[in-house]
Each structure stands twice: as structure tokens, then as C-alpha cells.
Residue, then its C-alpha position, 0 to 999 in steps of 0.5 A: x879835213x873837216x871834222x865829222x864831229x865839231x871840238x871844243x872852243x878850248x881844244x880848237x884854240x889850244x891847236x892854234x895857240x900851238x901852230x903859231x908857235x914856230x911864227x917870226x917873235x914880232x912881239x920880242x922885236x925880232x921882225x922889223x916889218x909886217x907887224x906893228x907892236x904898240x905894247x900887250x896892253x894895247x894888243x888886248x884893246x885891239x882883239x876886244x874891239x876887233x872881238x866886238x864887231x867880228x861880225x858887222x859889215x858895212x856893205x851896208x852902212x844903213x844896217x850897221x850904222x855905228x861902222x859908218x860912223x866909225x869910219x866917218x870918225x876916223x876918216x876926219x881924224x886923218x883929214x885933219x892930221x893931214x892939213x886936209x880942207x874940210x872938203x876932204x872926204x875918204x873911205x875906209x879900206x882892208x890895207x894899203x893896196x886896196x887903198x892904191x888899188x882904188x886910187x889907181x881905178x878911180x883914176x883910169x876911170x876919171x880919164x876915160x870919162x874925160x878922154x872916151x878915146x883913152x885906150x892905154x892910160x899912163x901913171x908916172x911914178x919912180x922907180x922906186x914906188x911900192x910893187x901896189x902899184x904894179x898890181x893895180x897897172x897890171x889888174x886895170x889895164x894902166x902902164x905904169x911909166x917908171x923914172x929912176x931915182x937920184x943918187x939920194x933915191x928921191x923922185x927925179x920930178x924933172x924926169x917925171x915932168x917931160x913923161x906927161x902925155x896926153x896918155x897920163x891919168x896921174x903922178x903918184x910920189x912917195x911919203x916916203x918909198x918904203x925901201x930907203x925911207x925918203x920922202x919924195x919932192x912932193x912940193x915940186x910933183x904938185x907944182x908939176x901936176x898944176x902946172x899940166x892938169x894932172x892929179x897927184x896921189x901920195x902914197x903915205x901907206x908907209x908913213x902917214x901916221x908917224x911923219x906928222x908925228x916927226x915933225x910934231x917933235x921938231x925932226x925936219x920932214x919935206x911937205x907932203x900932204x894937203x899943205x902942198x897944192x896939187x895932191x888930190x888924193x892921199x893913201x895911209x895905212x892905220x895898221x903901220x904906224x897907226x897901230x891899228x889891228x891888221x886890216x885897215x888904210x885910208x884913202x882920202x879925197x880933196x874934194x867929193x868930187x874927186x872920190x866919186x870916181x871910186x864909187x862903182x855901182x851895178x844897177x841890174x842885179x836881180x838881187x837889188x842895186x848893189x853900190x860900194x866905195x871900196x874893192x871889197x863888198x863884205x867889208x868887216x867890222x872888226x878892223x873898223x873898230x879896232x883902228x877907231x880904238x887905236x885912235x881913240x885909246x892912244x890919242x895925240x900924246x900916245x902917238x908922239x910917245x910912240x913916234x920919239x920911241x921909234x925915231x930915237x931907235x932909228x937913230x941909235x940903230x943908224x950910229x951903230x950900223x956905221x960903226x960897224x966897218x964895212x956897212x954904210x946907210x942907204x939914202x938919207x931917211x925922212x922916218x924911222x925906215x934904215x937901210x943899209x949895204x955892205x962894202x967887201x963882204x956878202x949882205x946876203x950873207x950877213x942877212x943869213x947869218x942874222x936869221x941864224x941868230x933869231x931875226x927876220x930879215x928883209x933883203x932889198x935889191x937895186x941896190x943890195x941891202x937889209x931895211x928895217x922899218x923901226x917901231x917903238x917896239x924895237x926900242x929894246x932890242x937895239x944892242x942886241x941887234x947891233x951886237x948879232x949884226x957885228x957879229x954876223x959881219x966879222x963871221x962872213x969876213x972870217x969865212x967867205x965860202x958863207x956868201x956862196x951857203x945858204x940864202x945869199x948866192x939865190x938873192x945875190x943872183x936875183x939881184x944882178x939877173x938882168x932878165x927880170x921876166x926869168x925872175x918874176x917865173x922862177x918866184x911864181x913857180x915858188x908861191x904856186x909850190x906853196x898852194x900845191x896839194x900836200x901829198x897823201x900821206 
């Protein structure tokens, strides 16, 4: 409730400091997702800038100029990281799914303007594309056509090839798919988008700003970005790999041209024309600056020191994985993402036992694994996970009623159900449970 009487700024940020207490140790890297630590220092950084524009919005970048130039600044920055053409043009937006949720709509909307008869638009993609995308079919009317992968788990572009229709508005690839980390045959998709017409988005949420990085330090990365002709448009999320603060992507445009179709104007508002680039109409000021300083404080060295630190993690953590009998690495990653899955004892299992131990664990499906997405803040802590990880296997092989305890026989179940409409019921009844009304004391 909202107090009758206001409290002091110190009593109301004690009580937050208190409530983030239970929160996942992102900082001691015990989270391999969701959070991207680049050091305290540069966290101090982030919240001063972040701090220092709480309050600006570039709904109206004539009122708040410096935005607009901040996010013209960062926008460049990333064409040319991406081997764009000086053409290349984009927007600033709250995250990677608003950044497909754009491409998606401006895509549909790009169709229908050439084909008024459109009326149900297709997007082809692989199986194993980012759930964003499933959002943005579902919310703008467009069926998404999925193609399963290979066994390496890469984009079947032949597969996806003999799927283009007169209903298809584009082809969207990974760099790479967040769940095994493999950077999809962008090359050929782009050949295949030329060859038909069709524009190609490349999702790069995951990895747009560590995969120049890697290849920068000599690792071998398939093309993916402007380089390969035919990629109209790229999505990449500064608050992954950029080290950002949370709440900043973006997406880019081949050409102006290509972007117009995100624009959406309303010209009969009584309150005046009201125009936007991005989903969103507020837009806040504080991720803009806080992802310009993160560019700007951390620069190229900054960042090549952050990708080695990540890369060479990834590394360790995949030679001790395979160590450990019984566990063996899902495809062969292009970054620093690992995925891994167990031969004769419950991953589930070990994913709660791991949780026991104090780390955050993310359970995949399709097949069974955990994935990590490593940062350079989990350079320190790799022994220490390969340590709990050889110990969570050798106590779910010493008790195997632990596969049947816990998390594991839900995901385990989850897994293998094959109505998939009974899953996604079963998970929406538990998100609802969350926002329910608490009950009266």
C-alpha cells in the first residue's frame, strides 16, 4: 500500500537494499544468464549514467537532443562494427524483443504495402530460433514457419529454401541461437534471400557484441553480418555482451529505405501528430546514456579484454565438462555459449543439485541439457563450478530416486510431453498464480 505519510530516501533505499537480498549472486557469478557483469567499477559508471538522464525521453528527440545524438552515436558505432555500408541506419530500442518485435511488424507491414491481398504473411526460421519471434508472429497476425535443425543444430537452408511462398515476408538466421551457441549458415540464407527476393533479419541479440570481438582475437566465426549480401537488417543487444545497463538493443537497417517501414505515425490525435521509430512511446533516457557510456568507457581494447576473458572460460568450462564421465557438449559453439547433456544419469537432476549448491541454472529442452551463457565475470569461478558440477553427478549417480525429487521429473515430463498446447496451459496457469492478489492477512 501506499503510505499515508512519505519515508526518508534513506529508510526507502535501506528496504530495497533488504528485499534484493534473497536475489540470484549475479555478481559473485553464480548466474550464467540474464546478467552481464563487466566489474563493480563499470557498474558505478552504468548507474551514474543511467542516474543522469533517469528522467529525459526521446519520444521527442527535438526536446531532448543530446538522446538523439546518443543514440545516433551508438547506432554508427555498431554499423561499423558490423561491416555495415555507410547507408546503414537504426534505432535504439528497450531490449531484443522489442528489437524483433519491430523487424517483425515493419516486415509484415513492408509486405502488405507490396502485396495488398497479403492475408496471412509467412516468416521462416529454424527451430530453433529465439520464443521473440513466436511473440511477434503471434502479436502481428504473421505464422511463423519453423524448419528443424541439423544434427550439428545449425539452420537447414535448403529446408528453409523450398518453405518460401508467395506468403513469405522473410527469413530470419541466427548469430547465433542462444541455446547451443551456433551461428547459423548466414552466407547461404543470404544467397537464398537474393536469390528469391526476400529479406533476411539476423537475429545477433545474443552475440553482436562478443562474435567481432572473436574473430578480432584470431577464433574462427562464420560471416554474419553486412559482409554477407542479402542481410537487410540486424537485431543486437548492448546489455548482453555490450555491457550495457539493462534495457538497451539495436536494430539496424541496410539502407533507410528498409527502416521506413518501422516508423508508425497516428495523424488525427487531438493531441497533435504523434510519430515513433520504436514500440515503445516514452522512451527512457537512462539505458540510452548508460549503453553510450559503456561504448565509450570500455572502447575497443576494453571490449577484446572482456571477450578473451569470456572466450578462454568457455573454453576451460568445456575441457572440464567433458572430463566429467558421463556429460558431453551439445553442438559445437561459434561464442562463448556451452551446452551440455548427460548420458545415464538425470540432467534435471543434476541442474537441482547444482541449485543446492548456490547457482542458477538454466534447463533447455529438445534435447535435455543446462546452457551457460559465460561472460568474463565467470572467469573466476570455473573450478568452482566444475567442481560442484562433478560432484552434483557423482550424487544423483549414488542416488538415483534424486531424478525422481525435486525440479527434475516436472522438467523431465515437460520435455517429452508431446502436446505442447498442455505445456504452454500448465506454465500460464503458474505466471497467472505469480500476479494473483496475495491473500489478506
Amino acid at each position: 500500500m501506499i503510505p499515508k505519510q512519505g519515508r526518508t530516501a534513506d529508510d526507502v533505499l535501506a528496504e530495497l537494499a533488504t528485499k534484493s537480498a534473497g536475489d540470484a549472486d549475479w555478481r559473485g557469478g553464480r548466474v550464467f544468464s540474464l546478467v552481464y557483469h563487466a566489474g563493480d567499477e563499470h557498474e558505478q559508471l552504468l548507474r551514474r549514467a543511467h542516474a543522469m538522464y533517469a528522467s529525459a525521453n526521446l519520444l521527442n528527440p527535438m526536446a531532448f537532443g543530446s538522446l538523439r545524438s546518443m543514440e545516433r552515436e551508438i547506432v554508427e558505432s555498431t554499423v561499423a562494427l558490423f561491416s555495415g555500408p555507410r547507408a546503414a541506419v537504426g534505432t535504439v530500442t528497450s531490449g531484443g524483443t522489442e528489437s524483433i518485435l519491430c523487424a517483425v511488424a515493419a516486415y509484415r507491414d513492408r509486405a502488405k504495402r507490396k502485396k495488398p491481398w497479403l492475408m496471412r504473411p509467412e516468416l521462416l526460421a529454424a527451430s530453433t530460433i529465439h520464443p521473440a519471434f513466436d511473440k511477434a508472429a503471434h502479436y502481428f497476425g504473421v505464422k511463423l514457419v519453423k524448419v528443424d535443425v541439423g544434427p550439428d543444430f545449425r539452420a537447414n537452408a535448403r529446408a528453409i529454401e523450398k518453405k518460401i511462398s508467395r506468403r513469405t515476408i522473410a527469413i530470419v538466421g541466427s548469430a547465433p541461437q542462444y541455446a547451443h551457441g551456433v551461428v547459423d549458415p548466414i552466407e547461404e540464407l543470404g544467397r537464398i534471400a537474393q536469390k528469391h527476393g526476400v529479406p533476411l533479419h539476423v537475429d545477433a541479440c545474443v552475440g553482436g557484441f562478443i562474435l567481432p570481438w572473436l574473430e578480432k582475437l584470431g577464433r574462427a566465426v562464420p560471416r554474419w553480418d553486412f559482409r554477407v549480401p542479402g542481410v537487410t537488417s540486424i537485431s543486437a543487444d548492448l546489455h548482453k555482451f555490450g555491457y550495457a545497463g539493462k534495457g538497451a538493443s539495436v536494430l539496424l537497417w541496410r539502407t533507410l529505405e528498409d527502416m521506413r517501414n518501422q516508423i508508425f505515425v497516428a495523424t488525427d490525435f487531438p493531441g497533435g501528430i504523434y510519430a515513433s521509430p520504436t514500440m515503445l512511446g516514452t522512451r527512457p533516457g537512462g539505458p540510452i546514456a548508460a549503453a553510450w557510456a559503456a561504448l565509450h568507457a570500455l572502447g575497443e581494447t576494453g571490449y577484446l579484454a572482456l571477450s578473451k576473458q569470456a572466450a578462454d572460460a568457455a573454453d576451460r568450462l568445456r575441457v572440464g565438462i567433458t572430463a566429467i564421465p558421463g556429460l558431453a557438449l551439445q553442438g559445437r559453439s561459434d561464442s562463448t555459449i556451452v551446452a551440455y547433456e548427460a548420458h545415464g544419469v538425470s540432467i534435471y537432476a543434476i541442474a537441482d543439485r547444482l541449485e543446492a549448491r548456490g547457482w542458477t541454472v538454466d534447463r533447455q529442452q529438445r534435447p535435455s541439457s543446462i546452457h551457460l551463457t559465460v561472460t568474463a565475470n565467470h572467469a573466476a569461478i570455473v573450478d568452482d563450478y566444475l567442481a560442484d558440477l562433478r560432484a552434483a553427478v557423482d550424487e544423483v549417480r549414488g542416488d538415483p530416486k534424486l531424478a525422481s525429487s525435486g525440479t527434475a521429473p516436472m522438467y523431465g515430463m515437460a520435455a517429452k510431453m508431446p502436446v505442447r498446447g498442455l505445456v504452454a496451459r500448465n506454465v500460464r496457469n503458474m505466471i497467472a498464480k505469480m500476479y494473483a492478489p496475495e491473500s489478506a492477512p
